[in-house]
C-alpha positions in Angstrom: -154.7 -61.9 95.9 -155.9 -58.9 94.6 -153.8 -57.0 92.1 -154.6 -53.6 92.1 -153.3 -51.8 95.1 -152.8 -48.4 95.6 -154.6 -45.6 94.1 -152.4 -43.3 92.4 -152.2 -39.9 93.7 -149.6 -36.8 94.0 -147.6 -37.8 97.1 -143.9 -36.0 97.8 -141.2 -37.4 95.9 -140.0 -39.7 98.4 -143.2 -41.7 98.7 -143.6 -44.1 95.7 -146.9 -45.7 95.2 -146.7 -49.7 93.7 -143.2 -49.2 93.3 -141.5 -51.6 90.3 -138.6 -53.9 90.1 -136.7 -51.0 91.7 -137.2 -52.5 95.2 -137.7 -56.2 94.6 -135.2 -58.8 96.3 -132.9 -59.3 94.0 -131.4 -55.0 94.7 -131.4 -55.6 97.9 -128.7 -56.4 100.5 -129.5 -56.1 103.8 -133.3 -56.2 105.3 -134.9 -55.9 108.6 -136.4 -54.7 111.6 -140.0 -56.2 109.8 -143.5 -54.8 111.5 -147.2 -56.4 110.8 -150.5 -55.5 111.3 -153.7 -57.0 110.6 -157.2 -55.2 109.4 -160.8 -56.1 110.6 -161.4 -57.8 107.5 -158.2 -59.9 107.9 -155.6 -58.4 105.2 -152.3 -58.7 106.6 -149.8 -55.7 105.9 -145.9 -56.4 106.8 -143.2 -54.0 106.1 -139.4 -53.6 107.0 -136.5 -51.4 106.2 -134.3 -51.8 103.6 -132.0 -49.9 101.1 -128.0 -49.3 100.6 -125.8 -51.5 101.8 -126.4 -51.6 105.1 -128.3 -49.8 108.1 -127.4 -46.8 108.7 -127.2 -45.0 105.4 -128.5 -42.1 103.1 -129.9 -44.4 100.7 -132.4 -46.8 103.5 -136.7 -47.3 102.6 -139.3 -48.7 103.9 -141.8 -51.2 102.1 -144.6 -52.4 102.7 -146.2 -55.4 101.0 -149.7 -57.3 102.0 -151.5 -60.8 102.1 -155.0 -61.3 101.3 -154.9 -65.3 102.4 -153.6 -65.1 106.2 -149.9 -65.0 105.3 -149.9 -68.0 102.8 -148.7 -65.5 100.1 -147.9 -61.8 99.5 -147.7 -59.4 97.4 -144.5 -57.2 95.9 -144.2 -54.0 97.7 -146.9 -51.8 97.1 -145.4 -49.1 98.9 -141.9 -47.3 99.3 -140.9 -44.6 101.1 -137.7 -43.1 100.6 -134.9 -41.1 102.1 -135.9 -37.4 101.6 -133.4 -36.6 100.1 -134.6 -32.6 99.6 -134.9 -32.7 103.5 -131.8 -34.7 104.1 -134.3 -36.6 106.2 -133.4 -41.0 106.4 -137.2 -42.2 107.1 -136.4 -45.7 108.7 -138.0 -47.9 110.5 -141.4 -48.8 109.0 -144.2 -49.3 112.0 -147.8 -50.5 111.5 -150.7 -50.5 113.5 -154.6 -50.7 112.8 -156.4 -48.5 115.5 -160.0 -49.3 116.7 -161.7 -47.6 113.8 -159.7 -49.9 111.4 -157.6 -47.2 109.7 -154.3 -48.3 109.1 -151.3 -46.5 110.0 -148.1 -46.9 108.3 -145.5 -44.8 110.2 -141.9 -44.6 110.1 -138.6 -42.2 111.6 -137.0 -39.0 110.5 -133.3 -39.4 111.6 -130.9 -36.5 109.9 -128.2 -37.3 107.9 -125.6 -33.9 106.6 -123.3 -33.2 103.5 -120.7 -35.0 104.8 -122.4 -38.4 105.2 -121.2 -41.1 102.5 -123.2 -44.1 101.1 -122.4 -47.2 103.7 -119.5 -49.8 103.3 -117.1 -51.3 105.2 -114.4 -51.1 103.3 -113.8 -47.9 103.9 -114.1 -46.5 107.7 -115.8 -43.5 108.4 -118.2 -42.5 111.3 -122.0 -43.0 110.3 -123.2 -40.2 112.2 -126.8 -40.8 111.3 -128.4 -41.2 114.7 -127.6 -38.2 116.5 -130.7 -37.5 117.3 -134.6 -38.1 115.7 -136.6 -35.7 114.7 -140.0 -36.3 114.2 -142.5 -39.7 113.3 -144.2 -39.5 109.8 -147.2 -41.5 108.5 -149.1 -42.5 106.5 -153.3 -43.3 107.0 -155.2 -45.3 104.8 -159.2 -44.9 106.0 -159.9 -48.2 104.1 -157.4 -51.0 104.2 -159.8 -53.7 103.3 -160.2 -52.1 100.0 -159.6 -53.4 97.0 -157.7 -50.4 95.8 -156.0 -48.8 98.6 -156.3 -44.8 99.2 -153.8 -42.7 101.8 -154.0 -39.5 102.9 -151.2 -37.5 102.6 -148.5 -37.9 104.7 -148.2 -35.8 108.2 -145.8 -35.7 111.0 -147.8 -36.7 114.0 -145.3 -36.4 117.4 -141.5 -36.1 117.8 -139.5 -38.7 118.6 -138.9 -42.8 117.3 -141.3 -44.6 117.0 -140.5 -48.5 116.8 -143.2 -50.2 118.7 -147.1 -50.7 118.5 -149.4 -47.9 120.3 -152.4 -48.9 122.7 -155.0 -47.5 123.2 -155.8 -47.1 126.6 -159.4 -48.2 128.6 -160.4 -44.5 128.4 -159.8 -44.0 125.0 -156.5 -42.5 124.4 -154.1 -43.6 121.9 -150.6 -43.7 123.5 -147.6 -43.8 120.9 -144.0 -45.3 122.7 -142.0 -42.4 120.2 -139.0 -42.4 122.5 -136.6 -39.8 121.6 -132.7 -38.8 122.9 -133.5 -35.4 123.3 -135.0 -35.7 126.8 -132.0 -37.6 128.2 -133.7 -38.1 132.0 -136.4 -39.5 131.2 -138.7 -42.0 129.0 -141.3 -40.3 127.0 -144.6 -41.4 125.6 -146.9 -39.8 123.2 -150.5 -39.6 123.9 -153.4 -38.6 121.8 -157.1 -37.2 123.4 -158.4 -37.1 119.8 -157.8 -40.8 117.6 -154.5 -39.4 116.7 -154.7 -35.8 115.7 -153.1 -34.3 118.1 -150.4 -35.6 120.8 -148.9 -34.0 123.8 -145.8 -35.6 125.4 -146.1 -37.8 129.0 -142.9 -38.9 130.7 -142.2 -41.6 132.5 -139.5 -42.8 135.0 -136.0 -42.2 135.0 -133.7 -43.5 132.5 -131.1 -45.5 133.8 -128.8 -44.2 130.7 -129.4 -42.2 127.0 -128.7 -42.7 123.3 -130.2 -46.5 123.6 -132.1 -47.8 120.9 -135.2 -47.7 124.4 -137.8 -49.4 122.1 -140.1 -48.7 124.7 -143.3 -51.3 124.7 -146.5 -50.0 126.8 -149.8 -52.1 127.9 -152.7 -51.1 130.5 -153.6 -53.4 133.3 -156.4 -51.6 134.5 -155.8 -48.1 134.8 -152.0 -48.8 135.1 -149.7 -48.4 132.5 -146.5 -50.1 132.6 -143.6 -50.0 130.3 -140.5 -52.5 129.3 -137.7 -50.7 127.2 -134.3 -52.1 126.2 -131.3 -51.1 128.0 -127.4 -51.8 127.1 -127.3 -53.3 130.9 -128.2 -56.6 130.5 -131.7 -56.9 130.9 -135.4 -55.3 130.0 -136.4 -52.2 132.4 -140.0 -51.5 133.9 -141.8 -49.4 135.4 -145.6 -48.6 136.1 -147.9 -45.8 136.6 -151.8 -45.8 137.9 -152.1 -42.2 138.3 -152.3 -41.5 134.4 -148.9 -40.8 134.2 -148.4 -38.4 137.1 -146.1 -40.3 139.1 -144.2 -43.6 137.5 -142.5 -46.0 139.7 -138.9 -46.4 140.1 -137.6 -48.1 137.3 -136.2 -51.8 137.8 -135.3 -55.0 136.1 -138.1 -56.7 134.2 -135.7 -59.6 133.5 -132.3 -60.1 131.8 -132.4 -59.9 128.2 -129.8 -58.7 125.7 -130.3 -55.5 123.7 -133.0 -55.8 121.5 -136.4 -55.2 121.2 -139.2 -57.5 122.3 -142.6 -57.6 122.2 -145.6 -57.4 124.9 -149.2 -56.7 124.0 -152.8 -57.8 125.4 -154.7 -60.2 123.1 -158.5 -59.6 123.0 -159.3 -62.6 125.9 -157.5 -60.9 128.6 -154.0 -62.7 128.5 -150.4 -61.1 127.8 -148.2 -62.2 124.9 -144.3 -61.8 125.3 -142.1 -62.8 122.5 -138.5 -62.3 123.1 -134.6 -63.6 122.3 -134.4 -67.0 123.8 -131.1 -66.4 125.4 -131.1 -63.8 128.0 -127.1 -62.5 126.2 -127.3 -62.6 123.0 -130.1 -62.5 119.7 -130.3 -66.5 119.7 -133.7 -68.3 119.5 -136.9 -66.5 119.3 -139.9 -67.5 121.3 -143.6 -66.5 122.5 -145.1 -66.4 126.1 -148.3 -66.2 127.6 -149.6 -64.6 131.2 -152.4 -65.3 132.7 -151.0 -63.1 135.8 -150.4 -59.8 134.0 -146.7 -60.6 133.2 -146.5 -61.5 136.6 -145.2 -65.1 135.4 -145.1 -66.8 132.1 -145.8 -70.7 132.2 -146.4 -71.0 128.9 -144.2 -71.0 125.9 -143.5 -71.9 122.2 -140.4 -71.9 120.3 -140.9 -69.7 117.1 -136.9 -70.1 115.9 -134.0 -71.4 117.7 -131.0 -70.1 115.4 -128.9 -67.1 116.0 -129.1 -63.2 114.8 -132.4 -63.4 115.0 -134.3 -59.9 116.4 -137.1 -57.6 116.1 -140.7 -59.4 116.7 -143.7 -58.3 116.2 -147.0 -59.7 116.5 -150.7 -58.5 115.1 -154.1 -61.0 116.0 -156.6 -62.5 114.2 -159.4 -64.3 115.2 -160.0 -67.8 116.9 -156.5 -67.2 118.6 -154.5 -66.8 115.7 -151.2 -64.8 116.3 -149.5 -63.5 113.6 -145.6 -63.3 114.3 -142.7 -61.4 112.0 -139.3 -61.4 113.2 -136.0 -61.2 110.7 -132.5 -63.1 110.0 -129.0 -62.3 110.0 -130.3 -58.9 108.3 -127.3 -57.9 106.6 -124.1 -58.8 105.2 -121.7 -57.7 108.2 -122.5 -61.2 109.1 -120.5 -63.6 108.2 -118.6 -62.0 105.3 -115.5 -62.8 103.8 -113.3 -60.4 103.2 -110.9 -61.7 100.7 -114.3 -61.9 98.4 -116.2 -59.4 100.2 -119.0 -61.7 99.6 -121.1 -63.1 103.1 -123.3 -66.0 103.4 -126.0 -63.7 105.5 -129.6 -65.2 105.8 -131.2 -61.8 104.8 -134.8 -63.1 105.8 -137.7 -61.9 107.1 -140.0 -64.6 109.3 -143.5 -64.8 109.2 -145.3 -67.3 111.8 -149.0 -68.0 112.7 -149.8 -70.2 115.4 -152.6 -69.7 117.9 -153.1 -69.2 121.7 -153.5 -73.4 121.6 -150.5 -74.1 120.7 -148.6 -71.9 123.1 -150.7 -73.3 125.8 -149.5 -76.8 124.8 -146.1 -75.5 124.0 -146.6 -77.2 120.4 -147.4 -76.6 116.7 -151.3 -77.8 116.0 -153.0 -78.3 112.2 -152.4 -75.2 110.5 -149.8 -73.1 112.2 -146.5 -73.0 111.4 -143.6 -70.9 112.7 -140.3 -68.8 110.8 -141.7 -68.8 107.3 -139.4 -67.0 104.8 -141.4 -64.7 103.5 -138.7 -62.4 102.1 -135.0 -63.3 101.4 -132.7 -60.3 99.6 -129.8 -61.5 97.2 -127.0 -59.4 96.9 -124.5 -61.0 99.1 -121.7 -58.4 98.8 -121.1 -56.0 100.7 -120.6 -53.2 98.0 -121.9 -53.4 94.5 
């Protein structure tokens, strides 16, 4: 594990670079929504959202930490970013991808929050007013993540929009970013670059069948066809499909039922589709991973990553040989399960971190070396308000 990590250069105030004790477990309490990636030369990056005393609030960041030996350890964050607080700008929800020239991009929300808005607690009620609307995805670009000493470029806006999900990149090139957004309230929108990401120009999709949900719109390519699954509030996951480059969409329907949560869908690099979802088709209980050999068409095969409740928010990145790479978190905050005569909770507070291969979900079994809903991070304030 290498120790040096980022080099340190003039970033804007709310980006902190190898951030100090500041941000370790033991100030946080409440963690989740975690993200991973993995470079050419096999460093793993995770990162997750974090900060106050619950989501939503003025005083959430993102952190990013890495592993340099396939997830068997990691480091302490090596990255923070911050509320703006000169912008009045929340940056949640940390995404990570690694594009086909190996840059890595480490991109997260601008959500608004105004004078009026208080630190979160439940003790006192008040409206948290945070996500009326989003205003714009940030990141971050590292040219060289396989360095030893890690160098970003300054941080740029890139589309509008929330992005909360991986972007493809399409058989003709494009990069296609699923940065949905409340604004257009008819329709789903994706964000599609011509030029590696320097430039995007909005596509939309179908109908939506309703507004202000959490759409966490996933895209893939079949082909020329682009399909889409995004979380609804009605029961189940809604698709739809193009394969006129995004002139005409087909009418949106149910994928399957599924409660209201994100999922995750993404080609591996031998053809097949991986699905990992909730378990129960009502509620955030068990966690899983499927395979297609049909294009999502049916999916015989299976492997049970977690079977407990309040679990949410997969993500996968690949390695080689088969190897999946699998973060999803735990009863992420102390709403669950709290006592309010202490106004202490027993909350989990973990993020997951699996790695099992294409073998084993063939077999529906663990084989040598994989293992599945690691605690890599566990935060340890358990009350709800310091």
């Amino acid at each position: 594990m290498c120790t040096k990590h980022c080099k340190t250069i003039a970033m804007p105030k709310y980006i902190v670079l190898n951030p100090g004790d500041e941000v370790s477990e033991k100030f946080r309490a409440w963690q989740g929504c975690p993200t991973i990636a993995r470079t050419a030369g096999g460093r793993l990056f995770a990162g997750w959202y974090t900060g106050g005393m619950f989501e939503p609030c003025i005083h959430n960041y993102n952190v990013l930490i890495q592993s340099d030996d396939g997830g068997e350890t990691w480091s302490k964050p090596i990255l923070a970013v911050y509320s703006d607080y000169e912008a009045m700008h929340r940056n949640i929800d940390i995404q990570l991808w690694v594009d086909n020239r190996n840059r890595l991009w480490v991109m997260w929300t601008h959500s608004p929050y105004y004078e009026s808005s208080q630190p979160a607690t439940i003790r006192t009620e008040f409206d948290f007013s945070y996500h009326q609307e989003f205003t714009g995805v940030e990141a971050l670009v590292c040219n060289d993540p396989d360095a030893e000493e890690l160098v970003f470029e300054q941080p740029r806006e890139i589309c509008g929009g929330f992005i909360r999900c991986k972007p493809i990149i399409r058989h003709n090139g494009d990069y296609v970013f699923p940065a949905y957004d409340w604004i257009h309230e008819d329709r789903y929108v994706l964000r599609v670059s011509k030029d590696e990401g320097k430039t995007f120009e909005d596509l939309f999709a179908c109908a939506k069948p309703q507004n202000r949900v959490f759409d966490e719109t996933m895209a893939y390519e079949t082909g020329s066809r682009i399909s889409i699954l995004a979380r609804t509030n009605l029961g189940y996951y809604l698709q739809s499909h193009t394969d006129d480059d995004g002139r005409t969409w087909s009418e949106p329907s149910e994928y399957e039922k599924a409660p209201s949560v994100r999922m995750y869908i993404g080609r591996v690099s031998t053809g097949q589709l991986i699905y990992v979802r909730n378990i129960s088709d009502t509620e955030r209980q068990g966690m899983m991973v499927c395979l297609s050999e049909d294009d999502g068409a049916t999916w015989p095969y299976k492997l049970v990553l977690d079977t407990r409740t309040s679990v949410s928010y997969p993500d996968v990145a690949e390695g080689e040989d088969g190897a999946l790479y699998i973060i999803h978190d735990r009863e992420r905050d102390n709403r669950i399960r709290v006592d309010r005569e202490t106004w202490t909770s027993d909350a989990a507070k973990e993020i997951l971190f699996s790695r099992v291969t294409l073998r084993d979900i063939y077999r529906g079994a663990l084989g040598e070396g994989s293992y599945t809903a690691r605690v890599i991070s566990k935060a340890e304030i358990n009350t709800v308000e310091r």
